[in-house]
C-alpha positions in Angstrom: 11.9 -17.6 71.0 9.3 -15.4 72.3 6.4 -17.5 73.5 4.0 -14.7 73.4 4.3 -13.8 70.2 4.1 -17.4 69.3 0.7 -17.6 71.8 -0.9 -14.2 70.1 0.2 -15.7 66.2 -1.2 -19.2 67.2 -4.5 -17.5 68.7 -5.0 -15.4 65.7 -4.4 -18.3 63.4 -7.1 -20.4 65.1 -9.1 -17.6 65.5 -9.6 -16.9 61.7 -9.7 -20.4 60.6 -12.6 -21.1 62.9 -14.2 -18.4 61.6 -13.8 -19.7 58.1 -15.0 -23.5 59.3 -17.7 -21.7 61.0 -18.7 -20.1 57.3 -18.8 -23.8 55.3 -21.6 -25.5 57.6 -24.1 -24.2 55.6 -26.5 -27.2 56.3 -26.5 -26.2 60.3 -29.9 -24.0 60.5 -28.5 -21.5 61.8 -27.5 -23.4 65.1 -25.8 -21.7 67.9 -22.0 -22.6 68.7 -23.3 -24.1 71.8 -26.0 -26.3 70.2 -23.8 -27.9 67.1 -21.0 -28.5 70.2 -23.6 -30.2 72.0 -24.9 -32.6 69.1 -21.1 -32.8 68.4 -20.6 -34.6 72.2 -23.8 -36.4 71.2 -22.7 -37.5 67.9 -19.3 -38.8 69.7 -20.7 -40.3 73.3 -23.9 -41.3 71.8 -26.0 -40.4 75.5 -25.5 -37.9 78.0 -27.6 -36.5 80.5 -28.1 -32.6 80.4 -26.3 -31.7 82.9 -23.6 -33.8 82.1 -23.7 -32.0 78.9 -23.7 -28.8 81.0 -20.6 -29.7 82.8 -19.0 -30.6 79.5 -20.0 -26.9 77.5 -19.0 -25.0 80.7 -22.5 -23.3 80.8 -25.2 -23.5 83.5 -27.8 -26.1 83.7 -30.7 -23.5 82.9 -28.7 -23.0 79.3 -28.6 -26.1 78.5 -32.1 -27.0 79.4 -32.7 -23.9 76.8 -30.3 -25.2 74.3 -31.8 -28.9 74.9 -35.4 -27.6 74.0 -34.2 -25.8 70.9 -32.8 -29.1 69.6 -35.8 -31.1 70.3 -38.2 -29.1 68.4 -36.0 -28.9 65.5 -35.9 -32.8 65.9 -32.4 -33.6 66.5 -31.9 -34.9 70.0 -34.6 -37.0 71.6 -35.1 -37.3 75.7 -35.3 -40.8 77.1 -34.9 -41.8 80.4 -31.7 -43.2 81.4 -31.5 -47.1 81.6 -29.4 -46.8 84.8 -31.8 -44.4 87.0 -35.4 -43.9 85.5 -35.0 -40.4 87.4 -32.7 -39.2 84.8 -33.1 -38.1 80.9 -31.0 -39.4 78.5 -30.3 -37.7 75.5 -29.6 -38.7 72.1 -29.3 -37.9 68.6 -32.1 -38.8 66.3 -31.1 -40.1 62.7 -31.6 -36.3 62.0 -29.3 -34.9 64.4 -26.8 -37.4 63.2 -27.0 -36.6 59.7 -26.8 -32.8 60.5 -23.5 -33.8 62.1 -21.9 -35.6 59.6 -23.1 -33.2 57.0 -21.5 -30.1 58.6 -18.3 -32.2 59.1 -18.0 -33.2 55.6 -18.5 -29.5 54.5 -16.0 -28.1 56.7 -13.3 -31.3 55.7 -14.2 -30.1 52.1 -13.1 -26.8 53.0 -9.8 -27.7 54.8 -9.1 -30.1 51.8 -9.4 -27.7 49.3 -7.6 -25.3 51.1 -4.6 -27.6 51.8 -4.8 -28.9 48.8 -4.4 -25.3 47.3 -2.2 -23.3 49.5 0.9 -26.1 50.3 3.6 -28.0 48.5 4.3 -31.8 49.7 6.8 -30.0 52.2 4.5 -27.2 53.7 2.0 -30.7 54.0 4.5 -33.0 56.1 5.6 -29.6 58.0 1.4 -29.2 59.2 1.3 -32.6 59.9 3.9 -32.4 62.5 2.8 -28.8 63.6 -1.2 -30.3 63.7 0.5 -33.0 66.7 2.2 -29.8 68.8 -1.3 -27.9 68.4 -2.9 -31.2 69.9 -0.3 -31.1 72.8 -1.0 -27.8 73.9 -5.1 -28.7 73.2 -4.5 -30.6 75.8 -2.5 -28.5 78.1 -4.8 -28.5 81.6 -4.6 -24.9 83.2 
């Protein structure tokens, strides 16, 4: 098997339904990758720090302090301090930053249900169940 034909096919694949997910959050406001990742780790940690978050989107501090602001006047994270060290800001999802989240998830499930739903046969659905466990594996490949 040739692995880079495999890599290239797998990269396109990923690539295009992405940019289909990307399409069905149409309750995001026009958020940046950057920010709905962000208030995804939110969503799933429940408090982070910003540069914690920083470390976590691979950006620089300054970006995230841009991306942090963004959020907070659109009312979807709040800034606390941190109950460990007072120093620090804590931030969190309000009740609208949550529902945002769990809104764009459900649209972009709908999508991927539908679309399974419509494209595969009971086989072609047991075969991307197994192939949806080797695309974790290699999600979690480190460098």
């Amino acid at each position: 098997m040739d692995n880079s034909k495999i890599a290239a096919d797998l990269r396109m694949v990923i690539s295009k339904i992405y940019k289909k997910l990307s399409k069905e959050m149409q309750s995001s406001n026009n958020l940046s990758l950057t920010e709905i990742i962000t208030l995804s780790h939110l969503y799933n940690q429940q408090t982070h720090t910003p540069s914690e978050l920083a470390v976590l989107l691979k950006v620089k501090t300054q970006s995230m302090s841009e991306v942090l602001v963004r959020l907070q006047k659109l009312h979807l994270i709040q800034k606390n301090p941190a109950e460990d060290d007072k120093r620090k800001t804590a931030i969190t999802l309000t009740s609208n930053g949550r529902q945002l989240v769990e809104q764009t998830r459900q649209e972009r499930d709908e999508w991927l249900i539908n679309a399974i739903k419509q494209q595969l046969d009971e086989d072609e659905k047991k075969l991307l169940a197994k192939a949806v466990l080797l695309i974790e594996k290699i999600a979690e490949q480190q460098k």
